[in-house]
HTML snippet that shows the backbone in 3Dmol.js (N, CA, C, O; Angstrom):
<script src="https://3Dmol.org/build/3Dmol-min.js"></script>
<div id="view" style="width:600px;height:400px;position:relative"></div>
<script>
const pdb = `
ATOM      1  N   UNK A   1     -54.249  36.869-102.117  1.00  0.00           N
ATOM      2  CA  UNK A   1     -53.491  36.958-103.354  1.00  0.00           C
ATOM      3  C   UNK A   1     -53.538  35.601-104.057  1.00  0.00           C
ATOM      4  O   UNK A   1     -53.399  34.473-103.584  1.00  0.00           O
ATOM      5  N   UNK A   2     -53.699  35.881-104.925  1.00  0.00           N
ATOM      6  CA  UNK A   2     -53.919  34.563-106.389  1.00  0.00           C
ATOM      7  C   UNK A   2     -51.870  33.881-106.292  1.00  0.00           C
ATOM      8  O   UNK A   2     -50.764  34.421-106.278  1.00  0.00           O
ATOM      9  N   UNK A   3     -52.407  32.476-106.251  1.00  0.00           N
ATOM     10  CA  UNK A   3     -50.713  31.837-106.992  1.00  0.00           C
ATOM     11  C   UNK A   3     -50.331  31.971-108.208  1.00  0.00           C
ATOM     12  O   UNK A   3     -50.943  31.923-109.274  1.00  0.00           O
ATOM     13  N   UNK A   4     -48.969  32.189-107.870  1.00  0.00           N
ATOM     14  CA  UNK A   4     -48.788  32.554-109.640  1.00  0.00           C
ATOM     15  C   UNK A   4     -48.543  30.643-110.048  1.00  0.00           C
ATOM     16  O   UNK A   4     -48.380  29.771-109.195  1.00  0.00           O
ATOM     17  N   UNK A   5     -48.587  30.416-111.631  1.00  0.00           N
ATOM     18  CA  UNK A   5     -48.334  29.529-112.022  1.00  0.00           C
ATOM     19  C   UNK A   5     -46.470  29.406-112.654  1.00  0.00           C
ATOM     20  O   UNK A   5     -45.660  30.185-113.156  1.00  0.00           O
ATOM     21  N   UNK A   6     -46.498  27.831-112.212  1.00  0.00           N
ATOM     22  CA  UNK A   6     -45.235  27.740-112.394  1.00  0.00           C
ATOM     23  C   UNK A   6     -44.842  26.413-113.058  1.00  0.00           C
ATOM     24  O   UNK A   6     -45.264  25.406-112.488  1.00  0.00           O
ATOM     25  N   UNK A   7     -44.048  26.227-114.254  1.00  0.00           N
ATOM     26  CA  UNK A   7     -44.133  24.997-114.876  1.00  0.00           C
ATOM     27  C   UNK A   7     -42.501  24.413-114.488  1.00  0.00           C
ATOM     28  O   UNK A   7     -41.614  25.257-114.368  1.00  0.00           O
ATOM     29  N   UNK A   8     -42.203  23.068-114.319  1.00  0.00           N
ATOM     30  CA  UNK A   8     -40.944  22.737-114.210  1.00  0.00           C
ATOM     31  C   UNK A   8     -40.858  21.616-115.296  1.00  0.00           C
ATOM     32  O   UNK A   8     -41.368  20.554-115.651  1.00  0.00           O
ATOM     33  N   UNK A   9     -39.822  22.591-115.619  1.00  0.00           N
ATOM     34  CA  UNK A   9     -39.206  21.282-117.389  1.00  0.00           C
ATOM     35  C   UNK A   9     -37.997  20.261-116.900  1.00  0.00           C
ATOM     36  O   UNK A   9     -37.142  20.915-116.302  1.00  0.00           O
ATOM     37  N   UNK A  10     -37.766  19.262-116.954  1.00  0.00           N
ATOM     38  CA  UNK A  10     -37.171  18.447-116.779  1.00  0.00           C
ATOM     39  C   UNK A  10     -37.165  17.313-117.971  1.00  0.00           C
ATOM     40  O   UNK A  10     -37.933  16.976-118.872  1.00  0.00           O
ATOM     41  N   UNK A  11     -35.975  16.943-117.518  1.00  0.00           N
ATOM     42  CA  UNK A  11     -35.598  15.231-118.499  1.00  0.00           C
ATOM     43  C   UNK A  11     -34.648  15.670-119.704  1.00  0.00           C
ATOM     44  O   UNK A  11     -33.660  16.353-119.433  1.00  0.00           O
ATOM     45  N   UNK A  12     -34.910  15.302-121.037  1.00  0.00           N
ATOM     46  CA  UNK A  12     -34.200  16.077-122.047  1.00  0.00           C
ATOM     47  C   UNK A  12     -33.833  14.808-122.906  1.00  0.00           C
ATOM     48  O   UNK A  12     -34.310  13.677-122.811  1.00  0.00           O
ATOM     49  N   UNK A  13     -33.082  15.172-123.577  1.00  0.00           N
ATOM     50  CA  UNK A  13     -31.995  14.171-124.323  1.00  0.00           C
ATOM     51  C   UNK A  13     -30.522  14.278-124.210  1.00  0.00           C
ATOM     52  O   UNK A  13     -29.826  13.433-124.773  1.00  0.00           O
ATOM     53  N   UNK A  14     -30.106  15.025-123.685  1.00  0.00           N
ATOM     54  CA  UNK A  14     -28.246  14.700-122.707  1.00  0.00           C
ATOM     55  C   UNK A  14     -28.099  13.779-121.402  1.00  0.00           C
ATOM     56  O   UNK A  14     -28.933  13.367-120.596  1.00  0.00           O
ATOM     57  N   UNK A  15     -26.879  13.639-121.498  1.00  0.00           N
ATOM     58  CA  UNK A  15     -26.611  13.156-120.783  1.00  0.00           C
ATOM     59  C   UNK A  15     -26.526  13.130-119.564  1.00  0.00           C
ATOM     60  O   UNK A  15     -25.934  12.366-118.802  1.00  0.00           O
ATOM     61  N   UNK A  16     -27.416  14.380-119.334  1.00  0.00           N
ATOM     62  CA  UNK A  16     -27.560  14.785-117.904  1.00  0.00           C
ATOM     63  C   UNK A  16     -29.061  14.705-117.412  1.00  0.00           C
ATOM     64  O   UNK A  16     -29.532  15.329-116.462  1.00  0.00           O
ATOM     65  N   UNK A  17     -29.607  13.969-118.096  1.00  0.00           N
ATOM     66  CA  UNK A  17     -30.910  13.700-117.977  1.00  0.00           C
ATOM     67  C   UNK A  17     -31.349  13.327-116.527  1.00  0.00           C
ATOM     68  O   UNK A  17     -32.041  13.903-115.689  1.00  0.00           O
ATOM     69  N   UNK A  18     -30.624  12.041-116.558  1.00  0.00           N
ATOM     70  CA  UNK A  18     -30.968  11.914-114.816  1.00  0.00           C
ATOM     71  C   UNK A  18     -30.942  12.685-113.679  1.00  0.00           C
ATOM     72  O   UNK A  18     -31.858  12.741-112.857  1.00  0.00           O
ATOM     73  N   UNK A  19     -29.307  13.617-113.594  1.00  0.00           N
ATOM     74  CA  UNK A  19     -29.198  15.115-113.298  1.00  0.00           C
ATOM     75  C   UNK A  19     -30.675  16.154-113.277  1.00  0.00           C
ATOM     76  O   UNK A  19     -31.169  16.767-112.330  1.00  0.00           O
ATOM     77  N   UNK A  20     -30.921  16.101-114.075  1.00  0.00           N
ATOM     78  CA  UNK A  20     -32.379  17.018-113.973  1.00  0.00           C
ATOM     79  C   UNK A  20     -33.573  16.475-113.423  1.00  0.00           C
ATOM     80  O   UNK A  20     -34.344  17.285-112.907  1.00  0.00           O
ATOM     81  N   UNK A  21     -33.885  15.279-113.426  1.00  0.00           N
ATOM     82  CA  UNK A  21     -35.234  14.531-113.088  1.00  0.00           C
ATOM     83  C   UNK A  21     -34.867  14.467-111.230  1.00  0.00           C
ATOM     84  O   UNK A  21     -35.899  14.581-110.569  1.00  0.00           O
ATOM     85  N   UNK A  22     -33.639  14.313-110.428  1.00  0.00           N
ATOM     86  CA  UNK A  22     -33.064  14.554-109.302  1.00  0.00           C
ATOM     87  C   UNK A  22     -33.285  15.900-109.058  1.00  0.00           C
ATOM     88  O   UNK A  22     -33.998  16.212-108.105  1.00  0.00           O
ATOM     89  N   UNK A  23     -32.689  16.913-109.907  1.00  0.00           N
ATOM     90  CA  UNK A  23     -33.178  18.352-109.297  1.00  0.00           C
ATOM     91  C   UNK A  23     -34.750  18.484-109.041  1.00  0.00           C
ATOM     92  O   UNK A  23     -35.437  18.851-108.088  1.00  0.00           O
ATOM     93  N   UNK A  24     -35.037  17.944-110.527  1.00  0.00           N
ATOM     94  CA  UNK A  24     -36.664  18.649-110.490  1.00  0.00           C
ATOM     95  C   UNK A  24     -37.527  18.010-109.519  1.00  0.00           C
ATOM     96  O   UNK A  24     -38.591  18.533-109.185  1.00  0.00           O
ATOM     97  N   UNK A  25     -37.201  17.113-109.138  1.00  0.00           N
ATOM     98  CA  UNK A  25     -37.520  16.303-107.308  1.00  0.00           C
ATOM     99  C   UNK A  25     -37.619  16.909-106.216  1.00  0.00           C
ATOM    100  O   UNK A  25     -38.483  16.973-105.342  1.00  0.00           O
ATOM    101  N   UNK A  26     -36.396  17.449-106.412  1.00  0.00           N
ATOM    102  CA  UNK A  26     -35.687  18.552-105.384  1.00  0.00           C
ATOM    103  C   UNK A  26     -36.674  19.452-105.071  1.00  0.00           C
ATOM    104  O   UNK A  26     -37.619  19.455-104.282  1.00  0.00           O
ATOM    105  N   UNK A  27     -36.222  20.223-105.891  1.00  0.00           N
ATOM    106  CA  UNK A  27     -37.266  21.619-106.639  1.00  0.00           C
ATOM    107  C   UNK A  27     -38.795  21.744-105.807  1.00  0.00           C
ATOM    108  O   UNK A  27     -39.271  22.590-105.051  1.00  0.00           O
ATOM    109  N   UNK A  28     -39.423  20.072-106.528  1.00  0.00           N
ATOM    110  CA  UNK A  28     -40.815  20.315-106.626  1.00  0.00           C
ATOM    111  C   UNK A  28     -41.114  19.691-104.849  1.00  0.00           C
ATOM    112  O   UNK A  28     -42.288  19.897-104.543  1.00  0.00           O
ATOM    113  N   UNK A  29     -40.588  19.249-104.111  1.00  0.00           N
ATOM    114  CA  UNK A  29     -40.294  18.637-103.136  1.00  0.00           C
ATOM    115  C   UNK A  29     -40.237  19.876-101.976  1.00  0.00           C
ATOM    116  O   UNK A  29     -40.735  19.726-100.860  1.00  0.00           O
ATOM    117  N   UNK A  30     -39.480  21.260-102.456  1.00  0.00           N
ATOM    118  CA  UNK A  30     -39.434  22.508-101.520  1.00  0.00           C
ATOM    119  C   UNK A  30     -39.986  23.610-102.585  1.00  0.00           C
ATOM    120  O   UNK A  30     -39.092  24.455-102.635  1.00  0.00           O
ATOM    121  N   UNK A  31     -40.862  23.931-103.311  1.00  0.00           N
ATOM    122  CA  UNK A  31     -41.331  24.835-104.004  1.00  0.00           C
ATOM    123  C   UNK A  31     -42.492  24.908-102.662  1.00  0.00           C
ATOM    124  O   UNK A  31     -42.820  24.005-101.893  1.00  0.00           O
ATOM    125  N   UNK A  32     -43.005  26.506-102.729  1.00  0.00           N
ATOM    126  CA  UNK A  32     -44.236  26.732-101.384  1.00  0.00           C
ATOM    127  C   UNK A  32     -45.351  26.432-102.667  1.00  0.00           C
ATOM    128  O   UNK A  32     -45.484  27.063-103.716  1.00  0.00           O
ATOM    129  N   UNK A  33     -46.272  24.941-102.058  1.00  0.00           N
ATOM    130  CA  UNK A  33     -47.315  25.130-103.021  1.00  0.00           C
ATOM    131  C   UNK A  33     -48.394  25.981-102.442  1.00  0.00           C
ATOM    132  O   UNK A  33     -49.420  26.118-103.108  1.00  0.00           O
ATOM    133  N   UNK A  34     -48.282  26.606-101.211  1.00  0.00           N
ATOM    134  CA  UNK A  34     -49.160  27.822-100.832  1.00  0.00           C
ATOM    135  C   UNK A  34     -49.131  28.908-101.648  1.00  0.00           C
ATOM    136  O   UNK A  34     -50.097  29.662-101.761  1.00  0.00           O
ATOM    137  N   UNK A  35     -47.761  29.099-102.421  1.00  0.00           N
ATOM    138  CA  UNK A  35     -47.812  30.167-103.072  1.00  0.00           C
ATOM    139  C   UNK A  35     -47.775  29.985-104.909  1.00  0.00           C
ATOM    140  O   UNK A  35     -47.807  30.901-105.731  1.00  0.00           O
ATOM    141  N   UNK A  36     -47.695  28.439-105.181  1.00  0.00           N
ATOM    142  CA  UNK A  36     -47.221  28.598-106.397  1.00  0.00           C
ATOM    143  C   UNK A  36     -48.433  27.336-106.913  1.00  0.00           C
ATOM    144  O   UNK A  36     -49.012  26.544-106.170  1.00  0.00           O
ATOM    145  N   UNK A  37     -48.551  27.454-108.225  1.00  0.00           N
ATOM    146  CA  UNK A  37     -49.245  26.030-108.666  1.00  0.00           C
ATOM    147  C   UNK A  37     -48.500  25.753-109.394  1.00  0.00           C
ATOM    148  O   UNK A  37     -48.194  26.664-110.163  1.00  0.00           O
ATOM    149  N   UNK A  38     -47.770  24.373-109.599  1.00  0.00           N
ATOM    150  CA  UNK A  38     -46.961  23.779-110.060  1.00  0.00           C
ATOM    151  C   UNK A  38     -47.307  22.869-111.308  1.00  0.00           C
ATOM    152  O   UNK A  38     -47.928  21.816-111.163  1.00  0.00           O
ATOM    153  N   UNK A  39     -46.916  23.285-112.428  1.00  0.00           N
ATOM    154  CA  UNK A  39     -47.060  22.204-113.423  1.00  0.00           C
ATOM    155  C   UNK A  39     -45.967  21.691-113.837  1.00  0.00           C
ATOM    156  O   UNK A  39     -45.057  22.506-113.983  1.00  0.00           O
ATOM    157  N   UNK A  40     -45.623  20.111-114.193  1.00  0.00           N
ATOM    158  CA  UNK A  40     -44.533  19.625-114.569  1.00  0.00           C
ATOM    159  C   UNK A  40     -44.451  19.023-115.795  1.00  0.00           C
ATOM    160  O   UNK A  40     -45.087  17.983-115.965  1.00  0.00           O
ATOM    161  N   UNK A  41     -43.684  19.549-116.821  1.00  0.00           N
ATOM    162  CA  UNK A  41     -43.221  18.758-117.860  1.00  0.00           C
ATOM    163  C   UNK A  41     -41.586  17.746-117.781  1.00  0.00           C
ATOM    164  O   UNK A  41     -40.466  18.122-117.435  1.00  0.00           O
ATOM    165  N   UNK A  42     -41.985  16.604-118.178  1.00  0.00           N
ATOM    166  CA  UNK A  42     -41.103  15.838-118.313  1.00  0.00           C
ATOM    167  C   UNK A  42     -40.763  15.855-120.045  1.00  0.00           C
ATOM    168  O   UNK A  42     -41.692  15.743-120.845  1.00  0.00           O
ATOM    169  N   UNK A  43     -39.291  16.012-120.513  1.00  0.00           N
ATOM    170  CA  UNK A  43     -39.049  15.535-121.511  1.00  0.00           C
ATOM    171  C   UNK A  43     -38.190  13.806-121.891  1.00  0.00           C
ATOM    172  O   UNK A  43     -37.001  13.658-121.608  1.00  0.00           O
ATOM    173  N   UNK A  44     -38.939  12.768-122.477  1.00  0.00           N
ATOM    174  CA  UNK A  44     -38.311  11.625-122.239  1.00  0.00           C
ATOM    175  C   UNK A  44     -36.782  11.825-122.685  1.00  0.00           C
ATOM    176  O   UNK A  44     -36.352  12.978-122.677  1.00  0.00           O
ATOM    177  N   UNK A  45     -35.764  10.570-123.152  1.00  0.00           N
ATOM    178  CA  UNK A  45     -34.630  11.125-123.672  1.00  0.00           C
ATOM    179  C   UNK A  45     -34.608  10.631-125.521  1.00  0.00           C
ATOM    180  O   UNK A  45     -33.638  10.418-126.247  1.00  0.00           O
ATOM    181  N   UNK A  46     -36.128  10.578-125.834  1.00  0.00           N
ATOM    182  CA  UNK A  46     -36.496  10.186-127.269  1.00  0.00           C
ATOM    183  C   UNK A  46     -37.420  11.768-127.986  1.00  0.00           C
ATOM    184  O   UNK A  46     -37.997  11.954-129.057  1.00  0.00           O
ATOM    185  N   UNK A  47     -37.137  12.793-126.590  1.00  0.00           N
ATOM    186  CA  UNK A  47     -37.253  13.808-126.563  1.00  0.00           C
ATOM    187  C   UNK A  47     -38.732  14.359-127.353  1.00  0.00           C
ATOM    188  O   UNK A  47     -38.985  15.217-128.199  1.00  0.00           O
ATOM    189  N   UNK A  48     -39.669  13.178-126.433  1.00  0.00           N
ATOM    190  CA  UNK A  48     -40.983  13.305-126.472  1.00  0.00           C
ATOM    191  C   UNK A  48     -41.389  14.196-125.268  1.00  0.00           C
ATOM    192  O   UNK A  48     -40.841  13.982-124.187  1.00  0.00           O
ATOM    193  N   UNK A  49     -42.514  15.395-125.409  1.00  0.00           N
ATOM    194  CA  UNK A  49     -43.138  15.980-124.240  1.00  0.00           C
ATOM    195  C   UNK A  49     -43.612  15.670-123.690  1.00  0.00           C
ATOM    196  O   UNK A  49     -44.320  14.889-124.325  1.00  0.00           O
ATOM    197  N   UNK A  50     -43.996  15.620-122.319  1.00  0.00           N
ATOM    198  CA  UNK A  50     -44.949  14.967-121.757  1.00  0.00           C
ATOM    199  C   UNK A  50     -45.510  15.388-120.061  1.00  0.00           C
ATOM    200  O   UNK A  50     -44.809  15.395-119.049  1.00  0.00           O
ATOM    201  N   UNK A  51     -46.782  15.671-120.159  1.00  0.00           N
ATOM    202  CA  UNK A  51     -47.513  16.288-118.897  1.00  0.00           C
ATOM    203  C   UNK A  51     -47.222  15.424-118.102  1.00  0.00           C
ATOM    204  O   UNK A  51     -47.727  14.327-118.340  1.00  0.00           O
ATOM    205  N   UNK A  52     -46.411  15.518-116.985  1.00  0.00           N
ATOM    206  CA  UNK A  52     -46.637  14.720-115.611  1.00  0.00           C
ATOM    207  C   UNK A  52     -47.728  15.127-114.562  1.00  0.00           C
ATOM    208  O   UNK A  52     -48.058  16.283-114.296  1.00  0.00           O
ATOM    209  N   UNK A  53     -48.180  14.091-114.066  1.00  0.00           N
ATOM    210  CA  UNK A  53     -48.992  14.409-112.895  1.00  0.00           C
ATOM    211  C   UNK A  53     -48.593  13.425-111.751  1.00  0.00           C
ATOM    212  O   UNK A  53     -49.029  12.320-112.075  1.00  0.00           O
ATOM    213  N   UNK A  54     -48.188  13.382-110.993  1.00  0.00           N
ATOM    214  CA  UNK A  54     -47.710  12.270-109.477  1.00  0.00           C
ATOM    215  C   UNK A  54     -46.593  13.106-109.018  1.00  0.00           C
ATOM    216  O   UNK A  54     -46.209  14.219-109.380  1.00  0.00           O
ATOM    217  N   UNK A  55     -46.119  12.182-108.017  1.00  0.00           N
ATOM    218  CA  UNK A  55     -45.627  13.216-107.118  1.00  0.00           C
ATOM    219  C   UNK A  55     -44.242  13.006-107.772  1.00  0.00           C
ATOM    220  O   UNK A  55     -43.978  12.474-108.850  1.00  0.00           O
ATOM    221  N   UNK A  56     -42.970  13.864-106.333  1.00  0.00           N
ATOM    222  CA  UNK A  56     -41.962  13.952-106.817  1.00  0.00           C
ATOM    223  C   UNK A  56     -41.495  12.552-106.668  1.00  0.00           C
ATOM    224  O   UNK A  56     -41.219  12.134-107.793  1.00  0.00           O
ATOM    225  N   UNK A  57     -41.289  11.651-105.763  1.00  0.00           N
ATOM    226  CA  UNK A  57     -40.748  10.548-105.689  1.00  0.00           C
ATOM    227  C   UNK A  57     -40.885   9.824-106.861  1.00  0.00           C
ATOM    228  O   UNK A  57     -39.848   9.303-107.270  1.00  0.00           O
ATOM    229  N   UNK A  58     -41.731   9.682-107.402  1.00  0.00           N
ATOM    230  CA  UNK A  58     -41.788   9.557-109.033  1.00  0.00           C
ATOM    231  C   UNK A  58     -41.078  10.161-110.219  1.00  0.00           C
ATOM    232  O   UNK A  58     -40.686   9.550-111.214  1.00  0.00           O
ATOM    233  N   UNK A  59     -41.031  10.722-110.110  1.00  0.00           N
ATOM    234  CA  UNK A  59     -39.730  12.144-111.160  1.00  0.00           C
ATOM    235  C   UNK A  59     -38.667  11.210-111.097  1.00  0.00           C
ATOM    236  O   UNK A  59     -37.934  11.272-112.084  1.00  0.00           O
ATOM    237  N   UNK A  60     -38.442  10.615-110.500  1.00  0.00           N
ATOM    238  CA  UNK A  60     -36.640  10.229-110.751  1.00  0.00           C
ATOM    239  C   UNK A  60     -36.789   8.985-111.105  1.00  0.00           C
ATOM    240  O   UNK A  60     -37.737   8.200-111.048  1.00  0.00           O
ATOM    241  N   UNK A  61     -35.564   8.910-111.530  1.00  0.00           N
ATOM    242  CA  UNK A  61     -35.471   7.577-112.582  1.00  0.00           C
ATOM    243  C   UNK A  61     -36.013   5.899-112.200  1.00  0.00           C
ATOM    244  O   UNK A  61     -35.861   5.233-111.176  1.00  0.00           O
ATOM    245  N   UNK A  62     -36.487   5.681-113.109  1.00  0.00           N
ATOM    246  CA  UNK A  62     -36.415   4.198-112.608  1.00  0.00           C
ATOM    247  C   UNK A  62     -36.415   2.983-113.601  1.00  0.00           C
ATOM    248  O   UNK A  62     -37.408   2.710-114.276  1.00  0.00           O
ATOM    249  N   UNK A  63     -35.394   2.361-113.646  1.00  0.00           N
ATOM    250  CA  UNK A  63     -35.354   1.762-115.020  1.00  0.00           C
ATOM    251  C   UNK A  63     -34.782   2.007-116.358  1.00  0.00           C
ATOM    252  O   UNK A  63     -34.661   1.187-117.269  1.00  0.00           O
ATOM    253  N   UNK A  64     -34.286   3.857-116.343  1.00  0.00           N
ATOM    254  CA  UNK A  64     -34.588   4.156-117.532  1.00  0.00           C
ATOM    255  C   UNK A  64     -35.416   5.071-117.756  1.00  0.00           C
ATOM    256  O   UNK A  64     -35.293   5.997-118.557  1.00  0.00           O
ATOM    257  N   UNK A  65     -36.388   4.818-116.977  1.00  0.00           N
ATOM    258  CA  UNK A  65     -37.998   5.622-117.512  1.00  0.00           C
ATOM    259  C   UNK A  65     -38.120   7.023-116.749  1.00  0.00           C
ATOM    260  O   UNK A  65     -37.224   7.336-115.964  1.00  0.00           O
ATOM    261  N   UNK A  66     -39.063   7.757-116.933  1.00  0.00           N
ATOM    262  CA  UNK A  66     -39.452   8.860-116.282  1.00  0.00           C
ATOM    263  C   UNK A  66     -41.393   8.482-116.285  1.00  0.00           C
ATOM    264  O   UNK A  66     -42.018   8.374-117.340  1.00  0.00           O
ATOM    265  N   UNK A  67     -42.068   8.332-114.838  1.00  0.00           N
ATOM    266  CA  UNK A  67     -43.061   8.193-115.184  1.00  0.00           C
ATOM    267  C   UNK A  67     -43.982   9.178-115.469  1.00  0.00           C
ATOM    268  O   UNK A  67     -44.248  10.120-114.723  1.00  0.00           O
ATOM    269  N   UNK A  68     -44.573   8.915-116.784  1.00  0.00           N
ATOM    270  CA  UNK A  68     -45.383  10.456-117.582  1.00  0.00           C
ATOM    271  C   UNK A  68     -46.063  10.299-117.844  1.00  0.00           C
ATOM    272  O   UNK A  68     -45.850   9.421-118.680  1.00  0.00           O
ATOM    273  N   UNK A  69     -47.789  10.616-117.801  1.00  0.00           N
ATOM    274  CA  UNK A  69     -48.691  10.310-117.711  1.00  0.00           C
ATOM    275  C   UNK A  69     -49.380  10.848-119.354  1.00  0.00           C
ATOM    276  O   UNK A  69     -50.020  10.105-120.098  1.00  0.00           O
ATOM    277  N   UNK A  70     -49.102  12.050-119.587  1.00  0.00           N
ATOM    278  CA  UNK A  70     -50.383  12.412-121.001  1.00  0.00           C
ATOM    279  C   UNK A  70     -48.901  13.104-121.613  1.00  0.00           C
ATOM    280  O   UNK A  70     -47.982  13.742-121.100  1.00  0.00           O
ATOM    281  N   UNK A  71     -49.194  12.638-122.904  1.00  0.00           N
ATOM    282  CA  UNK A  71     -48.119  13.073-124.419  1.00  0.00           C
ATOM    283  C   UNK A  71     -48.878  14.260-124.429  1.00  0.00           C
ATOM    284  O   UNK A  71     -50.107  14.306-124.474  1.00  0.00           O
ATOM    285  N   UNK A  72     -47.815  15.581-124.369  1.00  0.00           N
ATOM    286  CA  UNK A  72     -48.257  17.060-124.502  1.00  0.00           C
ATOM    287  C   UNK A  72     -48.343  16.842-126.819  1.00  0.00           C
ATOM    288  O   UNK A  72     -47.640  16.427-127.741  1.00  0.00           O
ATOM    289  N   UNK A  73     -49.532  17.394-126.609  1.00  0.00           N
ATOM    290  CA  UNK A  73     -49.496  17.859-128.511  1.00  0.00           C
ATOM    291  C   UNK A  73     -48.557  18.879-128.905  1.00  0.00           C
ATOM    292  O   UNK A  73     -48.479  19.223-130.085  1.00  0.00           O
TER     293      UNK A  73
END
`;
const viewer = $3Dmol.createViewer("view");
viewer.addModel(pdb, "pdb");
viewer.setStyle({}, {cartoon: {color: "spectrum"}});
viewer.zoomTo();
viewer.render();
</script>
C-alpha cells in the first residue's frame, strides 16, 4: 500500500506560536513515517510561508526564529 501524504502547518502569527512549533515537534517526532510522507510548513510570525526541510529538533524555537529553508510562492 502507497503512503498517504501528510502536510503539518505550524508557527503563525499569535501568540501561541511557540505552542505550535513544540507540538509540531511532537507530532512529527511520533507520526509512522512507514505509513505517512510528511511535509512541513512553517508559518514565520511576519506570517511568511515557508517549506521546511530538517528534522524535528529544529522546529522549535530558537532565538525567535523557526529554521525554514525555501519561501513557499
Amino acid at each position: 500500500m502507497s503512503k498517504l501524504n501528510v502536510a503539518l502547518i505550524f508557527g503563525g502569527k499569535s501568540g501561541e506560536h511557540e505552542v505550535s512549533l513544540s507540538s509540531t515537534a511532537s507530532i512529527y517526532r511520533h507520526i509512522d513515517k512507514n505509513k505517512y510522507n510528511v511535509f512541513t510548513i512553517g508559518i514565520t510570525k511576519d506570517g511568511r510561508w515557508m517549506y521546511y526541510e530538517g528534522s524535528e529538533e529544529n522546529i522549535k524555537m530558537d532565538n525567535g526564529r523557526i529554521w525554514l529553508i525555501k519561501m513557499l510562492k
